[in-house]
C-alpha positions as CSV (number, residue, x, y, z in Angstrom):
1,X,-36.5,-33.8,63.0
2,X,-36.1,-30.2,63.1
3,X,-32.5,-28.4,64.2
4,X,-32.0,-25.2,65.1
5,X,-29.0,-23.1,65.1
6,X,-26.2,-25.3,66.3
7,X,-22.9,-25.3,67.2
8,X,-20.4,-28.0,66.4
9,X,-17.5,-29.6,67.8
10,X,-15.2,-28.2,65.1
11,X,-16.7,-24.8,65.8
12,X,-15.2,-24.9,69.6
13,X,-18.5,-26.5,70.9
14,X,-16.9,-29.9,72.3
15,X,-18.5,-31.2,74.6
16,X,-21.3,-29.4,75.8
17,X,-24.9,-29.9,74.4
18,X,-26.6,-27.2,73.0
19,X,-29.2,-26.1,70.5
20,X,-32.7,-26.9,70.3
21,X,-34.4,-29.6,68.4
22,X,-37.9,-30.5,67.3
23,X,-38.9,-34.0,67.2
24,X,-42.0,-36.4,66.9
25,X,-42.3,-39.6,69.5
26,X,-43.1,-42.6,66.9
27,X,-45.4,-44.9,67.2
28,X,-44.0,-46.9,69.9
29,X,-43.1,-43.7,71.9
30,X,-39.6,-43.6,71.2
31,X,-37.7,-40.7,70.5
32,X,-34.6,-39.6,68.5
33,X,-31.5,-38.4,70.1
34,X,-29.9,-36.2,67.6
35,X,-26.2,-38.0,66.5
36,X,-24.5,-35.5,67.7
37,X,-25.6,-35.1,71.3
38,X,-25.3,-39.6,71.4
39,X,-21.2,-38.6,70.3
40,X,-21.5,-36.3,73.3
41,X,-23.2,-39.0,75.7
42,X,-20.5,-41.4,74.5
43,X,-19.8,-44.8,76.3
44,X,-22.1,-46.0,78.1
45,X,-25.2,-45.8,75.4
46,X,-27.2,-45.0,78.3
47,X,-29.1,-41.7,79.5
48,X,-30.5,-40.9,82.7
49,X,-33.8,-39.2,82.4
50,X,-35.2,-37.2,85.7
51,X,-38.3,-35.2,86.1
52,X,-37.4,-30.8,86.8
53,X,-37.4,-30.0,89.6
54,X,-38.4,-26.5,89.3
55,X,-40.0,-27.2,85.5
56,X,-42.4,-29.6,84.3
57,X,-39.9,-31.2,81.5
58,X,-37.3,-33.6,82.0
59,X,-33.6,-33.5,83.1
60,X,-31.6,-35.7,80.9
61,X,-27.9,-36.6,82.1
62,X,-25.1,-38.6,80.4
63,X,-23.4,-41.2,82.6
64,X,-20.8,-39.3,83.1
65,X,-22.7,-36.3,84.7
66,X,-24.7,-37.7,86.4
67,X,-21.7,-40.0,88.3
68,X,-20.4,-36.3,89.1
69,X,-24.1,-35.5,90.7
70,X,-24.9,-38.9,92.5
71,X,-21.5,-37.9,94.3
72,X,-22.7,-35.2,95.8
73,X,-25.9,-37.3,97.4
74,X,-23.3,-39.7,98.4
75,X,-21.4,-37.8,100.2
76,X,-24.7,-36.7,102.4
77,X,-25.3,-37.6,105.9
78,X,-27.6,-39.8,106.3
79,X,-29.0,-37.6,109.1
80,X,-29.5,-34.9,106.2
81,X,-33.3,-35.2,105.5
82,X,-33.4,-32.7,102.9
83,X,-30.6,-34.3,101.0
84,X,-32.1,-37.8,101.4
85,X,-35.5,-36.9,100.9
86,X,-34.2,-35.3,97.3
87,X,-32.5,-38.6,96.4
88,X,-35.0,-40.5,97.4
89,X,-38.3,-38.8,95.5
90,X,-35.5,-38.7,92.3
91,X,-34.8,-41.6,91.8
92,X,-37.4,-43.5,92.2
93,X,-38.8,-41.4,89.8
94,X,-36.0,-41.0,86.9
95,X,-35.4,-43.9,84.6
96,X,-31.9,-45.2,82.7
97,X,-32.8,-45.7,79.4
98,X,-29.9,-47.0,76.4
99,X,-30.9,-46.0,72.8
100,X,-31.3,-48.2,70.4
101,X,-29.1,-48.7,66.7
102,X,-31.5,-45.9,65.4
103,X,-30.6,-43.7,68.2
104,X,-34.2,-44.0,69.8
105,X,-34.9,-43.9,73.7
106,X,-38.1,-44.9,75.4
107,X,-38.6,-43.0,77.8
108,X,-41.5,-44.2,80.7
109,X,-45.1,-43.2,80.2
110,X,-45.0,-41.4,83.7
111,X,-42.1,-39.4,82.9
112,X,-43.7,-38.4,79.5
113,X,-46.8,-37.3,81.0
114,X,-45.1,-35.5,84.1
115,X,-43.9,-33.4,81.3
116,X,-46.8,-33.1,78.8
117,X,-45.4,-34.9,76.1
118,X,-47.8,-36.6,73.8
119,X,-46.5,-36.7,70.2
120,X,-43.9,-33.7,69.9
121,X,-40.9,-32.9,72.0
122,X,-38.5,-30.0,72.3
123,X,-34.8,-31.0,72.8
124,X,-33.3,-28.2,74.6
125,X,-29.4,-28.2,75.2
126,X,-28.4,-27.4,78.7
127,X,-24.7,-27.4,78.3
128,X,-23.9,-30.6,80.5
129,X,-26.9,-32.4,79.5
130,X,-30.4,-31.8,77.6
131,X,-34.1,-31.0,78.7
132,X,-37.5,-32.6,77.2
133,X,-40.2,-29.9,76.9
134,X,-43.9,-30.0,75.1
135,X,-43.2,-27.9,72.7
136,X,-46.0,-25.8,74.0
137,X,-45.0,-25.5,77.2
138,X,-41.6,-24.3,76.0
139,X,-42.8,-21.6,73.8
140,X,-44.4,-19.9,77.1
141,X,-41.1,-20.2,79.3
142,X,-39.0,-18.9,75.8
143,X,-41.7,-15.9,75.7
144,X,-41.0,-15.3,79.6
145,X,-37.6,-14.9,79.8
146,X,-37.0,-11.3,81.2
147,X,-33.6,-9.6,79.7
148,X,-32.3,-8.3,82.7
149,X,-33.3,-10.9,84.7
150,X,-31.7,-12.4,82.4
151,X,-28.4,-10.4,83.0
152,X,-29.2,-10.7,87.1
153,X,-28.7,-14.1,86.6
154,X,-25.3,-14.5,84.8
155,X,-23.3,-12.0,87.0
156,X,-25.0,-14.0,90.0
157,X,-23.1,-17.5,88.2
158,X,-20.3,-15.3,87.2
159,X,-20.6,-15.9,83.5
């Protein structure tokens, strides 16, 4: 496995997931979850994997994030199509998948192909969870990330 820069939890970065990491499915299609970012996931050892919405790579949650998510869906009217129709086409697509003693998850062929992922994956940290890119694809969204739109985007958050 691969790491890029990191940040740790001594160095103020508790509780959020970031960095990137490089990684190889094995044999059985199973892929590492880097130690740290299992600490993070904590109790319990489960992760909820979803397909982007907007990306073709997959959305991968802790229980405890996405319990603060599936709130908001609850709290929809059932008379909200939209809303339903979102929860709905999610999960019965998404998966929850524990890791293993090893830290390996397997995640579902149809999720792995949704996103492209053969034999390499990218772990990307998204601050309250983690995304699973082909590396490939990746490297083209990192090349086409416009600066100011960049910029446009935080003061739109606030950040």
């Amino acid at each position: 496995m691969e790491k890029e820069n990191t940040v740790s939890a001594s160095d103020g970065g508790e509780g959020v997931f970031v960095s990137r990491y490089v990684h190889s499915l094995d044999s059985k299609r199973r892929l590492t979850i880097p130690s740290d970012w299992r600490e993070l996931a904590g109790v319990p050892k489960r992760l909820f994997v979803l397909p982007g919405v907007n990306d073709k790579c997959l959305c991968v949650y802790p229980a405890r994030e996405m319990t603060r998510r599936m709130e908001r869906l609850r709290n929809l009217s059932i008379a909200d199509e939209k809303g339903r129709q979102l929860a709905r086409t999610l999960a019965s697509r998404s998966d929850l998948v524990p890791w293993d003693s090893q830290g390996r998850i397997r995640v579902k062929d149809d999720l792995l192909d949704f996103a492209g992922i053969s034999n390499q994956a990218m772990l990307v940290g998204t601050f309250d969870g983690f995304e699973i890119w082909n590396p490939d694809r990746w490297q083209q969204v990192e090349s086409g990330v416009d600066q100011d739109g960049l910029g446009e985007a935080a003061r739109y958050v606030g950040f």
